[in-house]
FIDREN-464285 format. One line per 8 residues: number of its first residue (from 1); their letters; for each residue y, z, x of C-alpha. Coordinates in steps of 0.02 Angstrom, whole numbers. Layout:
<pts>
NUM) a) Y:Z:X  ...
</pts>
This chain:
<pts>
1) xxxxxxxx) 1446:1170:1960  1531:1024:1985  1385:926:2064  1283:965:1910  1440:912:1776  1412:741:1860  1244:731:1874  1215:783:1684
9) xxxxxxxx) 1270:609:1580  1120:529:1718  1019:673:1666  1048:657:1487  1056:443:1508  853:478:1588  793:595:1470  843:465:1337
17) xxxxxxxx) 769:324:1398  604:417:1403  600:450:1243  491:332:1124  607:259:984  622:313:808  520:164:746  343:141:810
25) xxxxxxxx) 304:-3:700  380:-183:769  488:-253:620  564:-399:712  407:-479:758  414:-604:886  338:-790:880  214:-732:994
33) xxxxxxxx) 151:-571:881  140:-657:711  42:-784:787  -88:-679:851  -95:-579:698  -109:-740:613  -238:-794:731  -328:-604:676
41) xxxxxxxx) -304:-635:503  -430:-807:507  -549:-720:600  -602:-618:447  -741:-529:534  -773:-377:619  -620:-361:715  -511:-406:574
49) xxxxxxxx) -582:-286:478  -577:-146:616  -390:-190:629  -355:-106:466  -437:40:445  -279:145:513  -190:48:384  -327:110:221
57) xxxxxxxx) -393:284:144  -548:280:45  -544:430:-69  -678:518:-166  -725:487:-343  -644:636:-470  -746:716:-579  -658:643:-727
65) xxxxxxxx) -490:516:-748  -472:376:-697  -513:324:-488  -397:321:-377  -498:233:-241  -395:164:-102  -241:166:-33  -173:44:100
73) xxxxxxxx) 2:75:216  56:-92:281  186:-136:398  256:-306:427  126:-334:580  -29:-286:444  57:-404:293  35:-552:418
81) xxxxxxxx) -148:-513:454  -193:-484:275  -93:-645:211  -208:-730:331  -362:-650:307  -344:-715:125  -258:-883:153  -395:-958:259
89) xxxxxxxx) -394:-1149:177  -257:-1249:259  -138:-1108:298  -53:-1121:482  48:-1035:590  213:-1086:550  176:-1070:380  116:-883:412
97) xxxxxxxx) 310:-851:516  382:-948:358  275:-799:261  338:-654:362  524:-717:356  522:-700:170  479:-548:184  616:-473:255
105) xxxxxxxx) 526:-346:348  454:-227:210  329:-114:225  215:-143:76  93:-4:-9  -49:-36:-109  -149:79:-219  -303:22:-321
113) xxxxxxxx) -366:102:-475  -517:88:-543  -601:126:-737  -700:284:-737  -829:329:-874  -690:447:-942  -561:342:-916  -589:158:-972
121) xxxxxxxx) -551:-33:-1077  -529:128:-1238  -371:197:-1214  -401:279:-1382  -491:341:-1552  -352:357:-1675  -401:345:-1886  -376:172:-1963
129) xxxxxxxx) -363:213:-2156  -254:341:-2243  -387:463:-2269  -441:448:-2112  -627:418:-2135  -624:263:-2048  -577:248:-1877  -502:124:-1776
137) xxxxxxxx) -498:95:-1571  -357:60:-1471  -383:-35:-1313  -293:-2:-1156  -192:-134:-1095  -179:-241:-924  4:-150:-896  -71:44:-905
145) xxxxxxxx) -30:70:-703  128:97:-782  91:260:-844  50:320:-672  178:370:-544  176:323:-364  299:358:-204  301:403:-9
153) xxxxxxxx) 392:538:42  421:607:211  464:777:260  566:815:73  623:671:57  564:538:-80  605:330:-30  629:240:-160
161) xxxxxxxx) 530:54:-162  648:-99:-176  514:-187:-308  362:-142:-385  201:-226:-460  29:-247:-533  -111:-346:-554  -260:-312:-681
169) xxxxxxxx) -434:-319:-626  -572:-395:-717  -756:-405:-730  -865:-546:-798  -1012:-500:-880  -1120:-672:-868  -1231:-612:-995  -1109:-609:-1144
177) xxxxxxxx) -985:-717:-1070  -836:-581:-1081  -709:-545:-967  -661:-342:-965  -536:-252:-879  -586:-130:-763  -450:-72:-651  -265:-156:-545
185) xxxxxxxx) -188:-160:-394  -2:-76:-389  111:-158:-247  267:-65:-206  368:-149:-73  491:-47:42  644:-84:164  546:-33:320
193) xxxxxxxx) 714:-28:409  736:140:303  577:215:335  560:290:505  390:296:586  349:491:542  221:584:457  212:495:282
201) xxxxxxxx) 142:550:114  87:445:-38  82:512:-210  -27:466:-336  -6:541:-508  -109:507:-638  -80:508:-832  -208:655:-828
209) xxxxxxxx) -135:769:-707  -207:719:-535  -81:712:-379  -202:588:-263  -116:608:-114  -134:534:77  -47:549:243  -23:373:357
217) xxxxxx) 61:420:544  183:263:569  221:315:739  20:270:774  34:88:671  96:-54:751
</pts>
């Protein structure tokens, strides 16, 4: 018995050490890491694109409301690679660590909506003249993400983003020479330091009712 009271702090001191720790994901990259992932980034080709499929859902079209149609999870590691991808023209390496510094290590999430045939530019049909004969159309504005509510949430428990986001999305239409809205991208921007590498949910609901929801595993991202 006393043999084994000594051997169990090297016991416990092993069994520690073996296992992996409670965040996955790197969030103190190294030189070394954001410049490969910047390196990734200017590729923009196959690889770079294979690279973030772990990191994006594709989900179905609903049979009515508006579309929920993707859903990206990135770490700090994925942020560098996508600020690259999309700053090809004169951006460097140092200027991609300068980047990820800023950052202060969030983990960013990034839902796009798009306009649905039941859910578009009309946000409604409302009358325009006091006996209502004639009627008047009120168009949806560049801010309506805001009626929508987003979040992750592991096990029962809800993190709250430090800052959120959104840009509209428009479509030309050459022919008439008019720009129309047509969907935005939501950024919400978390303190990855907070948000362990588990089993995580996003929540999408709609205006109209729909919970669009996804799973990322963080302990699988890097």
């Amino acid at each position: 018995m006393f043999r084994f009271s000594r051997l169990l702090p090297l016991l416990l001191l092993a069994l520690a050490l073996a296992i992996p720790p409670l965040l996955a994901y790197d969030i103190d990259l190294s030189d070394t890491a954001v410049r490969e992932a910047y390196f990734l980034g200017q590729r923009n080709d196959e690889k770079t694109r294979a690279f973030f499929e772990p990191y994006t859902r594709h989900l179905p079209l609903p049979k009515s409301g508006p579309y929920v149609s993707e859903i990206r999870l990135f770490t700090p590691l994925a942020q560098v690679v996508e600020v690259s991808s999309h700053t090809t023209n004169g951006y460097s390496a140092q200027q991609a660590r300068l980047d990820y510094q800023s950052r202060c290590d969030s983990l960013l999430l990034e839902v796009h909506i798009e306009f649905t045939p039941t859910y578009n530019q009309i946000d409604a049909v409302r009358p325009s003249s006091k006996n209502g004969t004639e009627k008047g159309i009120v168009m949806r504005t560049e801010d309506f993400w805001q009626t929508f509510r987003y979040g992750i949430k592991q096990k029962e428990d809800w993190i709250e983003p430090r800052s959120m986001h959104g840009e509209p999305e428009y479509s030309r239409d050459d022919r008439y020479g008019n720009n129309g809205l047509i969907g935005a991208w939501v950024y919400l921007d978390y303190d990855a330091p907070n948000v362990p590498s588990d089993d995580t949910e996003v929540h999408v609901f709609t205006p109209d009712g729909q919970d669009v929801s996804v799973t990322f595993d963080l302990f699988k991202l890097h």
